[in-house]
C-alpha positions in Angstrom: -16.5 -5.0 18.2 -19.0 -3.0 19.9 -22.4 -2.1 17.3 -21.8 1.7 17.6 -17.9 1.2 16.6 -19.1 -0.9 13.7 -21.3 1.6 12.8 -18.9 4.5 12.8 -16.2 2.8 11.3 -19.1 2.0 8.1 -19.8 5.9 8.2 -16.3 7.1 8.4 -15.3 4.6 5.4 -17.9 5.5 3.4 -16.9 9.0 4.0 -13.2 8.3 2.7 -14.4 6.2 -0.7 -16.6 9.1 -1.6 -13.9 12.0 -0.9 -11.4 9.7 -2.5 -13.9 9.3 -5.2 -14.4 12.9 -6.0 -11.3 14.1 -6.1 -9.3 11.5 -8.3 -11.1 12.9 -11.2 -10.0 16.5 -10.3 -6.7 15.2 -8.9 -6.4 14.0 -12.3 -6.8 17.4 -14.0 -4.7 19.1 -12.0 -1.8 16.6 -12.5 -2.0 16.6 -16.1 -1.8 20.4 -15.9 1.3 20.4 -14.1 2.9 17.8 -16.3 2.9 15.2 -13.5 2.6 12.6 -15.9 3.8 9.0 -16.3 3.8 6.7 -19.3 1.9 3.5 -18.4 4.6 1.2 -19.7 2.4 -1.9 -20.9 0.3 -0.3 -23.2 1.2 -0.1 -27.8 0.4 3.3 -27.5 2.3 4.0 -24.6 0.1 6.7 -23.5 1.2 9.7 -20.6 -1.5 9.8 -18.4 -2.0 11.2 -14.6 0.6 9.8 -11.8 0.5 10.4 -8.1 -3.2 9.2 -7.4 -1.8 9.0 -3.9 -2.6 12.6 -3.0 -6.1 12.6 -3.6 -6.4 8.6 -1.3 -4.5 10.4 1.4 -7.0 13.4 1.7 -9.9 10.8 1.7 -8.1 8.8 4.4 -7.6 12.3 6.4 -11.0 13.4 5.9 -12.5 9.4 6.5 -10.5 9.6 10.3 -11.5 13.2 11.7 -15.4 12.5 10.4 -14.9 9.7 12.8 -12.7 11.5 15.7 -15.7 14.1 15.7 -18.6 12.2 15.3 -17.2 10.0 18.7 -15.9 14.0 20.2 -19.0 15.1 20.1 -21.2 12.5 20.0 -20.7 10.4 22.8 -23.8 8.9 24.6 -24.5 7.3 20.5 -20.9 6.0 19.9 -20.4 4.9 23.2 -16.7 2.8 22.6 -13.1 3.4 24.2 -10.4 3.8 21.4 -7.2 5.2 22.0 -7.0 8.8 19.9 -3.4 9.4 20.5 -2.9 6.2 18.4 -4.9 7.1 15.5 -3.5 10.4 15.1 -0.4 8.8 15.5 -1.0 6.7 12.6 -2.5 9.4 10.7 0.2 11.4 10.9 2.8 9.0 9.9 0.6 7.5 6.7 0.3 11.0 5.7 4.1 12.2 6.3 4.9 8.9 3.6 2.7 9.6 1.5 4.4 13.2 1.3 7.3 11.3 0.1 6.1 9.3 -2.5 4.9 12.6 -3.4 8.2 14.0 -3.8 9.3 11.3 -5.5 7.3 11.2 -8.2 7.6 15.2 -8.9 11.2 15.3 -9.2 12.4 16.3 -12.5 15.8 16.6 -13.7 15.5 19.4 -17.1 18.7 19.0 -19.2 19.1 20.4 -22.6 18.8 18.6 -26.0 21.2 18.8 -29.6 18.3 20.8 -30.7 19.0 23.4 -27.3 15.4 22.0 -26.3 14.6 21.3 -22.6 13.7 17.4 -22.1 12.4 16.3 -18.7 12.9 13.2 -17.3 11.3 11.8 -13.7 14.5 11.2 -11.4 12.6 10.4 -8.4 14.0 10.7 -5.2 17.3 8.9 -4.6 17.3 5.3 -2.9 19.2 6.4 0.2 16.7 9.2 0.8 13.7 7.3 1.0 14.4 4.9 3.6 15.9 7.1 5.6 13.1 10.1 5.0 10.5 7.2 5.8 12.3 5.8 8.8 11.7 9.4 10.4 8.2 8.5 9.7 7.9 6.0 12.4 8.7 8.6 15.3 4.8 10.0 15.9 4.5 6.2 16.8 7.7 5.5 18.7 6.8 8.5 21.2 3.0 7.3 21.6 3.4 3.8 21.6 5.7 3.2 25.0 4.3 0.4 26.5 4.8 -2.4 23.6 8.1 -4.3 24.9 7.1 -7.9 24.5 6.4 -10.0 20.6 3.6 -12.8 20.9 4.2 -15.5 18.5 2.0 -18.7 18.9 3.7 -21.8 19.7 6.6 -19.5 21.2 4.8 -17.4 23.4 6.1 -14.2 24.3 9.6 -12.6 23.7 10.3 -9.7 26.1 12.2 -7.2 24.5 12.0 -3.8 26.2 12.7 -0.8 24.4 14.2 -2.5 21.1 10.7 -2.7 19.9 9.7 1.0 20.0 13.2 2.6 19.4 14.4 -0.1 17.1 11.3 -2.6 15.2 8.6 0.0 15.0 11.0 2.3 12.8 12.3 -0.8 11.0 8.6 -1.9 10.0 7.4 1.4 9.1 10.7 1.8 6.9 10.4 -1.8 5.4 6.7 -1.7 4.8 6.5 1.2 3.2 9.4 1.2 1.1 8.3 -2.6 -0.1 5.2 -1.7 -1.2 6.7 -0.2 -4.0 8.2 -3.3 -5.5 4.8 -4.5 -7.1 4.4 -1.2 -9.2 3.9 -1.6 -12.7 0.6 -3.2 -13.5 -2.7 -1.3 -13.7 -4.7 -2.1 -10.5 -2.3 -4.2 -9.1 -1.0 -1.9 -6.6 -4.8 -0.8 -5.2 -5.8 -4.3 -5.3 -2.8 -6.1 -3.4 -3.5 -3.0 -0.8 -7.2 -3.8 -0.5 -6.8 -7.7 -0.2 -4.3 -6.7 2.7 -6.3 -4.0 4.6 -9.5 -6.2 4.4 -7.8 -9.2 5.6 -5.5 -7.4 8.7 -9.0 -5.5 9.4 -11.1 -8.9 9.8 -7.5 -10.4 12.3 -8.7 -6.9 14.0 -12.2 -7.3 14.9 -11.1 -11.1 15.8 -8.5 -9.9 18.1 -10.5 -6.8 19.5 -8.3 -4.4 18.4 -10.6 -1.5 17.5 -7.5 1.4 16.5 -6.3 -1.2 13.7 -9.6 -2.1 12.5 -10.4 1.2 11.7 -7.3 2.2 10.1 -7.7 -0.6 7.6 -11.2 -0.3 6.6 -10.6 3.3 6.0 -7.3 2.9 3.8 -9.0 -0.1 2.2 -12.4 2.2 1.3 -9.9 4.7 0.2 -8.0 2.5 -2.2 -11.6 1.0 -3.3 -12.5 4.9 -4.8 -9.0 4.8 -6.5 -9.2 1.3 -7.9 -11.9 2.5 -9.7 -10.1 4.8 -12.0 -6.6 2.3 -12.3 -8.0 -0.8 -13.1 -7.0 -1.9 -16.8 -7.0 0.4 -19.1 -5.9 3.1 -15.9 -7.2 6.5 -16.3 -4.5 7.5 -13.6 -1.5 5.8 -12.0 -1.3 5.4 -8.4 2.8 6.5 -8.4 5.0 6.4 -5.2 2.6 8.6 -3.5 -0.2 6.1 -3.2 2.5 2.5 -3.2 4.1 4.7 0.2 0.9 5.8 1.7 -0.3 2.2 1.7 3.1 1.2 3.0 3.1 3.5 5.7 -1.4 3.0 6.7 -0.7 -1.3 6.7 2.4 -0.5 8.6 0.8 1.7 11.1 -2.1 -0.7 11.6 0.2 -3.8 12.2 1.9 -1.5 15.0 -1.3 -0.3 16.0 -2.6 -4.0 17.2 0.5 -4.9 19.0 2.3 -8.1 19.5 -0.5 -10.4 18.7 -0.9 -8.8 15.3 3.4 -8.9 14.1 3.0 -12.7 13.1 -0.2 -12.8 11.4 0.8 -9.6 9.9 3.7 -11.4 8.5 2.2 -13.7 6.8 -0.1 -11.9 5.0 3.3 -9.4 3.7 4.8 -12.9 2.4 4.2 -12.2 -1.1 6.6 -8.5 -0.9 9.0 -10.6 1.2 9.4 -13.6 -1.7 9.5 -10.3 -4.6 12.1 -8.5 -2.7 14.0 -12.1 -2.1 13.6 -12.4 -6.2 14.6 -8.3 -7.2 17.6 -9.3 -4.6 18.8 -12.0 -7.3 18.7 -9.3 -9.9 20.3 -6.5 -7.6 17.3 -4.8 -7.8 18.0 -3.9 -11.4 15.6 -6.0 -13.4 12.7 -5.2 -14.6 9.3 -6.7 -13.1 7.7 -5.3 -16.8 6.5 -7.8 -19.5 7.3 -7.4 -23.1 4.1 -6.6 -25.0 3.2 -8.9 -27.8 0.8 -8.5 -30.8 -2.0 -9.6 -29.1 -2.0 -7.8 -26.1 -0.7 -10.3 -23.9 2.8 -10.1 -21.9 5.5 -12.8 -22.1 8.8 -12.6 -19.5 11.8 -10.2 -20.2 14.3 -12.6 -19.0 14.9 -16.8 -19.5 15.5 -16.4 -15.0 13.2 -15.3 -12.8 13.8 -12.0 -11.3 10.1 -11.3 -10.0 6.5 -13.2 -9.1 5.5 -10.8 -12.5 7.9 -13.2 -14.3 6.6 -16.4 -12.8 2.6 -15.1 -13.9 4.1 -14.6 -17.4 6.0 -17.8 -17.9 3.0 -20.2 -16.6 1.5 -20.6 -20.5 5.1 -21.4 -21.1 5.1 -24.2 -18.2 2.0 -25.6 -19.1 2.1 -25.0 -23.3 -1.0 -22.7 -22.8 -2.6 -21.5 -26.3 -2.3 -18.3 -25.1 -0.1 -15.8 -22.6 -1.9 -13.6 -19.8 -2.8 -10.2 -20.6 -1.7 -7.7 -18.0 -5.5 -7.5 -16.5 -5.2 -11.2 -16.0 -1.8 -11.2 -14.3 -2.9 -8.8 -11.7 -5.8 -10.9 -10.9 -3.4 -13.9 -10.4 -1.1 -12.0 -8.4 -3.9 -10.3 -6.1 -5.4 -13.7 -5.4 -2.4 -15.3 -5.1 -1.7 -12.7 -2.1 -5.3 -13.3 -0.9 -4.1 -16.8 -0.4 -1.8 -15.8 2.2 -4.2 -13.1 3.8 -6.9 -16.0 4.1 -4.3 -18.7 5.9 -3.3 -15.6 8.1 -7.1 -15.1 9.3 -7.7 -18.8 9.6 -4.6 -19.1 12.0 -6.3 -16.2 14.2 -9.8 -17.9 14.2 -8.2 -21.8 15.4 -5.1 -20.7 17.4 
């Protein structure tokens, strides 16, 4: 990468953690105000606290990619780089257009009344036809900018040509599958924010190896972003990041892995191993069981189930395994299950580096 790309992608980050940072506290006002609240499920107390921390990441991210579309606008002889704007606003525009989904999602409320003729709320969410399908949609802004990508590059293969199937047909299916999986790891304070910033830092660093600037930029900036938020969710959470921030980090890795092309699909898939292995596991429960420890005296977690139906489960059963004094709290098993993640991300970026 080119020093005056480096050096606006350091501002425009920056620029995104310190919105993002702002805002959450005010964000969290403002939810609480309109009852958009969740109950964060592993605490005794079980206390409701702000959800949708999305919205206030996805302003950040906004704000974090026009500082850095004007700064280059009108700036040019000091940031003197070629980057592709159609394919950041692209992306832009289909991180954000998720992120209004998880949005939706986590405001739905279905009122019904009590015995008592009180009104009871209880958080619906959207159904789980509509969200795939709202989020394939999604993937169009890309599909119409991105026309020339007809060919996969996988090492030791080489190149697959496939024409139009990858703009009309895999760029909708990633952006659909992506976003939609990053969902399945919800449920643990910081996990969310830190599986997304282990990801973003790891496919940003495959970026500036492979040159590809429109990626690079689109990671550090969601990874900055999710940096502010972490922050405020990391054990015991002040807010919850609800679908709107799981979606929006869906739809911003998604968009990046599209954004570097061919080269980037492989090494991309390695580091999205560990949402592939929990979706394989939910599979085996039909998607019914929860990923949630149950809480013991001591604050520690131990596994719902005597089967595993979620890498949450196989954390939790490890003292078990290995007649550990003790079980792992829930800070501790989103620790192991971030660097366990990492793992993949690092092998991923040591492929690039050798192959």
């Amino acid at each position: 990468m080119e020093t005056s790309l480096i050096l606006l992608t350091i501002i425009s980050s920056c620029v995104g953690f310190i919105v993002s940072f702002l805002l959450i506290p005010k964000f969290k006002t403002f939810l609480h105000n309109i009852d958009i609240l969740a109950i964060d499920q592993q605490k005794k107390e079980k206390p409701r606290i702000a959800t949708s921390g999305g919205i206030p990441i996805a302003i950040g991210f906004f704000t974090a990619i026009m500082v850095f579309l004007i700064l280059k606008t009108y700036f040019p002889l000091t940031f003197n780089f070629n980057i592709n704007y159609d394919y950041i606003l692209a992306a832009c525009l289909t991180s954000l257009f998720i992120a209004l989904v998880g949005f939706f999602d986590d405001i739905y409320l279905k009122k019904v009344k009590t015995k008592t003729n009180d009104t009871a709320e209880y958080r619906i969410g959207l159904s789980q036809w509509m969200k795939p399908l709202i989020t394939l949609q999604a993937a169009l802004p890309l599909v119409v900018i991105i026309n020339n990508y007809s060919n996969l590059a996988i090492p030791f293969i080489g190149k697959i040509e496939l024409g139009v199937i990858i703009p009309l047909i895999i760029i909708p299916i990633v952006i659909m599958g992506v976003s939609n999986a990053f969902n399945m790891f919800a449920g643990k304070n910081g996990l969310e924010a830190g599986l997304g910033i282990q990801a973003f830092l790891f496919l940003g660093l495959i970026g500036i190896t492979l040159g590809k600037n429109e990626m690079t930029l689109l990671c550090f900036i969601s990874m900055a972003c999710l940096l502010a938020f972490l922050k405020f969710n990391w054990y015991p959470a002040s807010i919850l990041p609800g679908d709107s921030l799981t979606y929006f980090t869906g739809g911003a890795f998604a968009s990046a892995i599209i954004l570097g092309g061919s080269q980037v699909i492989f090494y991309a898939g390695i580091i999205f191993i560990p949402w592939i292995l929990e979706a394989i596991l939910k599979l085996r429960g039909n998607f019914k069981k929860k990923s949630l420890g149950e809480l013991q005296k001591d604050g520690t977690l131990k596994a719902p189930y005597d089967k595993i139906y979620s890498l949450n489960h196989i954390v939790m059963k490890i003292p078990e395994w290995f007649d550990m004094k003790r079980r792992f709290k829930e800070s501790e098993i989103a620790v192991i299950l971030i660097s366990f993640a990492s793992l993949f991300s690092l092998a991923a970026f040591i492929l690039v580096t050798i192959l």
